[in-house]
N, C-alpha and C positions, 0 to 999 in steps of 0.2 A: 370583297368579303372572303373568296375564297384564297386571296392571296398571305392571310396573317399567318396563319399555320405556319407555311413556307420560312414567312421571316421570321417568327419567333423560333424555328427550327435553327435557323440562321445561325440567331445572336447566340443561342444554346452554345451551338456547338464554336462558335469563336471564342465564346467564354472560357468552355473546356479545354479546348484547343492553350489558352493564353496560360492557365493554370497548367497546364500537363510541360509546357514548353519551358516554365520556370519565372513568368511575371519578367524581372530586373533583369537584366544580363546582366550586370555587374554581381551578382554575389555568386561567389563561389561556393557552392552547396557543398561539395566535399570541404574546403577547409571552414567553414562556418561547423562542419559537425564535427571536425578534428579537434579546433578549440573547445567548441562544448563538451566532448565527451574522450578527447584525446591530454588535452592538459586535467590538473589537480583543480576544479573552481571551487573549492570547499563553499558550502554553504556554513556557517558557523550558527546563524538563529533565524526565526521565521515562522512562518505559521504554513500547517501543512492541510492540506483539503483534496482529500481521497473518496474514489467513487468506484464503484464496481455492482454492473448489473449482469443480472442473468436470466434472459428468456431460454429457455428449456421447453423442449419439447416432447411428449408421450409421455408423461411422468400424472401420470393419472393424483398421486396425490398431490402434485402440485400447482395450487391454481396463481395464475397471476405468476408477473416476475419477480425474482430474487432481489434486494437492493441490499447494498453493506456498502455505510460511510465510515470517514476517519477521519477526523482534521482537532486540530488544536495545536495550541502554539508549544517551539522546541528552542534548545539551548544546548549547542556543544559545550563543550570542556576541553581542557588540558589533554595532552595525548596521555592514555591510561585511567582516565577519570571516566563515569557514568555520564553521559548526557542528560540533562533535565528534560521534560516532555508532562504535558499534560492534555493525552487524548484521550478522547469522545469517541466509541465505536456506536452503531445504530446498523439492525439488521432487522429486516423487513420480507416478511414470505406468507405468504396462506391469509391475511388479514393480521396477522401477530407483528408485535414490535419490540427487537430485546435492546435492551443498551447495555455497554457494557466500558468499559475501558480500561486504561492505566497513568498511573504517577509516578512519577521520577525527578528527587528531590538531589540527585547527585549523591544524596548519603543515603537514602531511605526509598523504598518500591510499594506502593499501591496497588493494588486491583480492585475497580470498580464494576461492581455487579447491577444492575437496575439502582435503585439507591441507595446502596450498601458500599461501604470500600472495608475493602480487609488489608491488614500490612503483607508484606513479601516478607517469608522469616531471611533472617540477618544472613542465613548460608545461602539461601537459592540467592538472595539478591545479588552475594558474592559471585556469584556462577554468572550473572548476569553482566556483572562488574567486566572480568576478562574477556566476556565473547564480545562486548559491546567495545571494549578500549581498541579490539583490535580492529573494527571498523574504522578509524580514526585517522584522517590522515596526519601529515605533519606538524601542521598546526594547530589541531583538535578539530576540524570540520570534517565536517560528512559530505562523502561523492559518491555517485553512482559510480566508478570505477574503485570504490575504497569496500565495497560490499560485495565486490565480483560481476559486476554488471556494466557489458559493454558494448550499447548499441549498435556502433560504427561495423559490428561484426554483424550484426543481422540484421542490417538495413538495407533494402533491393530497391537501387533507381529511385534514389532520392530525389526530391523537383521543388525547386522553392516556389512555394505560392502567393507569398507579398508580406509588407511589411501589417500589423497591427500593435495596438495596446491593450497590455495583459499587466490589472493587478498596476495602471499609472505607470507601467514602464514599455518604453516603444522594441516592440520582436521582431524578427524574422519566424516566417512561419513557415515550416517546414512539412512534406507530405511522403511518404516512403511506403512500401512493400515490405511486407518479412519474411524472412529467412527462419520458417520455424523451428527447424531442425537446430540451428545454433539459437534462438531464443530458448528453448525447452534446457538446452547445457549452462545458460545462465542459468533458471529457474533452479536448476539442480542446486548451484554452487548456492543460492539462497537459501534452499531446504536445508542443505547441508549445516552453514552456522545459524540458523532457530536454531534447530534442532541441540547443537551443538550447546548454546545456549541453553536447554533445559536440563543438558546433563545426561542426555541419551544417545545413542547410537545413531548417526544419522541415516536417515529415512530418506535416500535420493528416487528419482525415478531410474526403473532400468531404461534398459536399450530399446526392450520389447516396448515396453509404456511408452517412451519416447517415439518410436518408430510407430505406433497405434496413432497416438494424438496427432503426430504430424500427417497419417496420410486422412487422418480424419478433418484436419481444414481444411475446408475447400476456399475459404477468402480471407488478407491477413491484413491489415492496415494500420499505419502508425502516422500521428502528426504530431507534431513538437512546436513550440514556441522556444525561443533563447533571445536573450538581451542582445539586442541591435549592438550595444556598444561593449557590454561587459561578459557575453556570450554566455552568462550564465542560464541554466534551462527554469523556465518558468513555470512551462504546462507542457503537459504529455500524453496522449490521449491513443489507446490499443482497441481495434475492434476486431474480433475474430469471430467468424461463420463456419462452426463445424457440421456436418453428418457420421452419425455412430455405423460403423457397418454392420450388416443384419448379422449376420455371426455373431458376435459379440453385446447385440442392445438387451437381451437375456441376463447378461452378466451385470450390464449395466441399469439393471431394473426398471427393463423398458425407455430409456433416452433414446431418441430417435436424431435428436438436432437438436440446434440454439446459436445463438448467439452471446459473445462475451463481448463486452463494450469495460473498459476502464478507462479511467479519469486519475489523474493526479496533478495538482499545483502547488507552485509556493507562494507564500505573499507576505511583504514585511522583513524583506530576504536582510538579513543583517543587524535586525533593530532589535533593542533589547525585549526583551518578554518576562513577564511577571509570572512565575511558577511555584503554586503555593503546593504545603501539603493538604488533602481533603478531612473532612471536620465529621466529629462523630466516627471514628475510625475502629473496625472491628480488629483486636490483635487475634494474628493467629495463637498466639500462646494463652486466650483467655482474657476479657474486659476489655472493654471499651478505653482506647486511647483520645486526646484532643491531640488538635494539630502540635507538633512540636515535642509532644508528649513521649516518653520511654515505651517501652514494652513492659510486657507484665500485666498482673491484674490484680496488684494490693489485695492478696486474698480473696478476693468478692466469687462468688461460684462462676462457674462458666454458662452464659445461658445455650441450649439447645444447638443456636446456631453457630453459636463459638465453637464450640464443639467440633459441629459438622467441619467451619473455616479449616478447623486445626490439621482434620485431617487431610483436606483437600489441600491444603498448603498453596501453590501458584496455580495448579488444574484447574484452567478457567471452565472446562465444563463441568465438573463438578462442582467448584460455587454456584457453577450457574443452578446444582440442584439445592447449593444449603438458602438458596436469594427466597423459597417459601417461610422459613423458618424465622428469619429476620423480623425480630420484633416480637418476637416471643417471649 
């Protein structure tokens, strides 16, 4: 009786032991992450399924964790054309639930507020148009190195931990360290085109911000899935464990610590996808449009929340204030 301990200790640590060591000798961890994130694997269509939590800690009015999903199915284009896309956001905090999202018909842009969707006027979606074509690689598909994101740079002692199925297709599973300091100079180069995309100035982190957050995690972790055969990335999963330093948790309204856990997959990676426009559609310029339907509002007055739409134009938080008015 008192020898299980012992052996359950045992098998522990030969398990960890087998995982830390790399499972296969045969797979070459460095060039398994060279193909995945060193060649162009354009994803062209597929369905995307996004996760991000946030336990936060000292944050008096915060109870319970943060949650914001994302997924619905996407469709590149031609290089220089809009990608189609029709996602689902859901954010979750305090007991409250918003949803929110957007559409992209390749000619025409959506925002969906709770049950409301409003059009993108005809200019902003322009604006949209060119920041979005220049993601694109040569053959109109989307990479993670066509957005300015490039793992292979900020991944510490990478160790394969075995083969599974992800999504009906067989991966390599991969487990790695970060390098936050070069993860946080991606993050920039993303801030950078949104931002660019709304037609603003972009808004990067500085050095100092950079230099703050980095020495504020204290633990960094990445694991990947990629196709056994076709090295394309599947699933991608980041956990980071910060502490705020006491200098600074004032500024930061009381945050002490937390934890950031994200999730993202593809699934369907190549298959065609059905992307409608949404029905009952608020225009910004006044009245209600149907799917297909022009702009304009045939005369009819504008009601309340049109109004509001009009002025908020793509400011998703600001619809998020005209979404009481709706139905007025």
């Amino acid at each position: 009786m008192h020898r299980w301990p012992l052996l359950l200790l045992a098998v522990l640590a030969s398990a960890f032991g087998l995982a830390a060591c790399g499972g296969d000798e045969d797979v070459d961890v460095q060039q398994v992450l060279k193909q995945t994130f060193g060649e162009d694997k354009d994803i062209k269509s597929g369905r995307l399924d996004a996760g991000l939590r946030l336990d936060l800690g000292g944050l008096a009015q915060l109870q319970g964790p943060v949650r914001i999903t994302l997924s619905g199915p996407f469709e590149t284009a031609e290089r220089n054309a809009v990608p189609r896309f029709d996602f689902d956001a859901k954010v979750e905090a305090g007991g409250q639930t918003f949803r929110a999202g957007a559409v992209s018909t390749g000619e025409k842009g959506f925002i969906k507020i709770q049950d409301q969707s409003v059009a993108i006027p005809d200019e902003q979606f322009e604006r949209y148009r060119k920041a979005l074509a220049q993601d694109t690689g040569e053959d109109g598909g989307v990479s993670l190195r066509s957005l300015g994101v490039d793992p292979q740079r900020w991944l510490r002692d990478p160790k394969y931990v075995g083969k599974e199925d992800v999504g009906g297709a067989e991966t390599l599973h991969i487990r790695s360290g970060v390098d936050v300091a070069r993860l946080l100079e991606d993050v920039n180069r993303v801030l950078a085109r949104a931002e660019q995309a709304e037609g603003r100035r972009a808004r990067q982190l500085t050095e100092t911000e950079r230099q703050q957050l980095g020495e504020a995690v204290k633990e960094a972790q990445l694991e990947l899935w990629t196709g056994e055969e076709d090295k394309i990335l599947r699933r991608i999963n980041v956990r980071l464990k910060f502490e705020v330093p006491e200098a600074v948790r004032q500024q930061a309204n009381g945050l002490t610590s937390g934890t950031i856990k994200f999730e993202m997959g593809f699934g369907a990676i190549n298959a065609k996808q059905e992307i409608r426009e949404p029905e009952n559609v608020q225009s910004a310029q006044g009245g209600a449009q149907p799917p297909g339907g022009g702009g304009g509002g045939g005369g009819a007055a504008a009601t309340p929340y049109e109004e509001c739409a009009q002025r908020a134009g793509s400011d998703i938080a600001k619809l998020q204030e005209c979404a009481g008015l709706a139905g007025g």
